[in-house]
Backbone as CSV, one residue per row, in Angstrom:
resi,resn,N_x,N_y,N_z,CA_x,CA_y,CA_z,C_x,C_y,C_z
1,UNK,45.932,25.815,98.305,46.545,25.641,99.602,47.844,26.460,99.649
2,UNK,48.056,27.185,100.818,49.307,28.227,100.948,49.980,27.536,102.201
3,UNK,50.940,27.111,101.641,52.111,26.539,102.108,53.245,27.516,102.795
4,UNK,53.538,27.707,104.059,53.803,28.723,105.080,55.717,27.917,105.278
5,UNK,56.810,28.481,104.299,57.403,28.102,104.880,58.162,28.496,105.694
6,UNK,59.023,27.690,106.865,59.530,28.355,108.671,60.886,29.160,108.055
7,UNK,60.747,29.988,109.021,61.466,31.337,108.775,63.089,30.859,109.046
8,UNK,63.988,30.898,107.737,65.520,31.065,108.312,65.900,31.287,109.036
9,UNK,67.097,31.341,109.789,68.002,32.333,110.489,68.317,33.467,109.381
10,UNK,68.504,33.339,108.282,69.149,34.714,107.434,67.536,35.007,107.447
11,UNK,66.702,34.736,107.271,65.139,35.339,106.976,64.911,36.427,108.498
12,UNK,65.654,36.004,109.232,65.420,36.419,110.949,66.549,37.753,110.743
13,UNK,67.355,37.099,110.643,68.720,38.761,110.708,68.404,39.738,110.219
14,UNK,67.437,39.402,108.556,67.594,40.580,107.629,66.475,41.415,108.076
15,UNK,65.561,40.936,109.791,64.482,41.889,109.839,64.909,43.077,110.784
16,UNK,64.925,44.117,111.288,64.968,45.227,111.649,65.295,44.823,112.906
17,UNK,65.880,44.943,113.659,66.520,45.034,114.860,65.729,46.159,115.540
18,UNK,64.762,46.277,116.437,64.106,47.050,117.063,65.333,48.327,118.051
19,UNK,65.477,49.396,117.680,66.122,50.263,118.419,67.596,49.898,118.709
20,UNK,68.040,49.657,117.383,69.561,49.298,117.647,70.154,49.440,116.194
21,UNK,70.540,50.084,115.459,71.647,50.460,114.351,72.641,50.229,114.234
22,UNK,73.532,50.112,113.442,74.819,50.194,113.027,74.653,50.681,111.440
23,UNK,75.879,51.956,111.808,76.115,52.598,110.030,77.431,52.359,109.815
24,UNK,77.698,52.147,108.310,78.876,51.875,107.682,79.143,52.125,106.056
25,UNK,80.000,52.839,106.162,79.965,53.170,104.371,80.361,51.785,103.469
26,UNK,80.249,51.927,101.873,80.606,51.210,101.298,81.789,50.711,101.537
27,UNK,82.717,51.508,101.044,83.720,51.861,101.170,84.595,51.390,102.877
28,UNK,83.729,51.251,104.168,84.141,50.641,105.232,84.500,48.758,105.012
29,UNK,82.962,48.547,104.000,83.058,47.185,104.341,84.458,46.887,103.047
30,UNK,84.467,47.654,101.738,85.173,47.519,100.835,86.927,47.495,101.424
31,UNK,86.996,48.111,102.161,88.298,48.062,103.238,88.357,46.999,104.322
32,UNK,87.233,46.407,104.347,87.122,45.112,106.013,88.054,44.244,104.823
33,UNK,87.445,44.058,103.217,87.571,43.297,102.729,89.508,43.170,102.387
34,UNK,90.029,44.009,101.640,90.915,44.568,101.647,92.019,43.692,102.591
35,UNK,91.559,44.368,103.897,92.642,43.852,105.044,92.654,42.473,105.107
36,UNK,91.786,41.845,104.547,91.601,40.386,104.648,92.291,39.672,103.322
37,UNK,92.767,40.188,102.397,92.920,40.105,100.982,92.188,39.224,100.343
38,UNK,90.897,40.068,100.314,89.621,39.598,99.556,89.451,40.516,98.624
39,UNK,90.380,41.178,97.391,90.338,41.676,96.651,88.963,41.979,95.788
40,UNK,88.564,40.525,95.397,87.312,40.567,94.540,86.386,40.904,94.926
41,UNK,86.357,40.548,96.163,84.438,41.414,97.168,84.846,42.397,97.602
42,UNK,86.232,43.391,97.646,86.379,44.373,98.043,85.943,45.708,96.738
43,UNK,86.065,44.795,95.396,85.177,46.009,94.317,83.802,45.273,94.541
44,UNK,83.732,44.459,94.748,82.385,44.411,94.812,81.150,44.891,95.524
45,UNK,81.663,44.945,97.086,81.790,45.963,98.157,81.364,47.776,97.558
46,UNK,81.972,48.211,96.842,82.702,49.565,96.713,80.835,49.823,95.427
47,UNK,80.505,48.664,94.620,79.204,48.448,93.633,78.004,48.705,93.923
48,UNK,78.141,47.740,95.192,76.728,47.532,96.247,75.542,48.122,95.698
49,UNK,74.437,47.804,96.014,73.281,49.016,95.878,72.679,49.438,97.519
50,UNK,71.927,50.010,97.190,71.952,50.355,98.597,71.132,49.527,99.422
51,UNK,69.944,48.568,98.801,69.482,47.541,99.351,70.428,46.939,100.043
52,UNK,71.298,46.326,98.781,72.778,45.286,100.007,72.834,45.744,100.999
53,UNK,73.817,47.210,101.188,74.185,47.811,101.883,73.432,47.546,103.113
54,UNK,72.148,48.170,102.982,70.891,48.253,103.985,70.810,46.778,104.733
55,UNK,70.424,45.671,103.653,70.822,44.300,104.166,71.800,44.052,105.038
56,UNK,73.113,44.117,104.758,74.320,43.920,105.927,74.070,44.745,106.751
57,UNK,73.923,45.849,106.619,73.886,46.484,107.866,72.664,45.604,109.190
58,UNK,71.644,45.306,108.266,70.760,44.586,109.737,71.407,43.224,110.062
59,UNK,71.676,42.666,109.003,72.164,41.747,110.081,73.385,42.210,110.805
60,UNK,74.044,43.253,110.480,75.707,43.330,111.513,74.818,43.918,112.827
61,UNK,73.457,44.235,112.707,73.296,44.565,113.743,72.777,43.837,114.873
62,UNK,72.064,42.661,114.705,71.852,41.435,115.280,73.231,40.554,115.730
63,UNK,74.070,40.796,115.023,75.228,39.927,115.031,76.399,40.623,116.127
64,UNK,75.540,42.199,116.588,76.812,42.887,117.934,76.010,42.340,118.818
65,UNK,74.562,42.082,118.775,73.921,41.892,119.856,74.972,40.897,121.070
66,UNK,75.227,41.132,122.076,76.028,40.024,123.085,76.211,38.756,123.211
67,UNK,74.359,38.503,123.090,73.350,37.016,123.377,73.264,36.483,122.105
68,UNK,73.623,37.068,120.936,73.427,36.070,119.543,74.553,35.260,120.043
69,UNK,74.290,33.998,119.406,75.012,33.087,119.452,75.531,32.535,118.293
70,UNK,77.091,33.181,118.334,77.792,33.361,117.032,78.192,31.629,116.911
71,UNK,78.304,31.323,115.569,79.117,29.885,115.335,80.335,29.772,115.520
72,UNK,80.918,28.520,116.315,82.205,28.432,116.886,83.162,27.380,116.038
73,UNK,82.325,27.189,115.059,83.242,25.767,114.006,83.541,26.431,113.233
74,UNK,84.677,25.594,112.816,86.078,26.429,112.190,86.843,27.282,112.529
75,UNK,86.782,28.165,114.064,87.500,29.200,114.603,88.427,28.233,115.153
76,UNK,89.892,29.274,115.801,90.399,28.782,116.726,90.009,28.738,118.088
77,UNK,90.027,28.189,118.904,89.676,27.901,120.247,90.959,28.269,120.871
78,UNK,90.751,29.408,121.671,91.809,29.387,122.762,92.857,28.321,123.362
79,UNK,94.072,27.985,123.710,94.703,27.131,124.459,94.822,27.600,126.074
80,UNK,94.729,26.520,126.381,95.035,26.729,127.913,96.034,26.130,128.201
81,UNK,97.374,26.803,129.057,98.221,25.660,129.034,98.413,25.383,130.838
């Protein structure tokens, strides 16, 4: 018996985004990291293979989409005064 199990959200991101790209060097995300002072994933970043690489890149590309619906817990929420 083959047991079918339901597809993630990360199982969903990491598939190909039909006609929509985003490129970025190692070295881009190794600097996102950087500015954030995430030192340790910023060499780690800089290691990558190019699978990873390839990986983030699909999901960053699902994730510009407009209509994804990014998670709002733990951010700040605007004030209105």
């Amino acid at each position: 018996m083959v047991l079918w199990r339901k597809k993630t959200e990360r199982d969903r991101l990491l598939e190909v985004r039909p006609r929509f790209r985003v490129i970025f060097s190692r070295s881009q995300v190794a600097a996102s990291h950087w500015d954030y002072g995430e030192d340790d994933l910023a060499v780690q970043a800089i290691g990558m293979t190019d699978e990873d690489l390839a990986s983030i890149r699909r999901i960053d590309a699902w994730l510009e989409d407009p209509s994804y619906p990014l998670p709002l817990e733990g951010q700040r929420q605007p004030t209105t005064t």
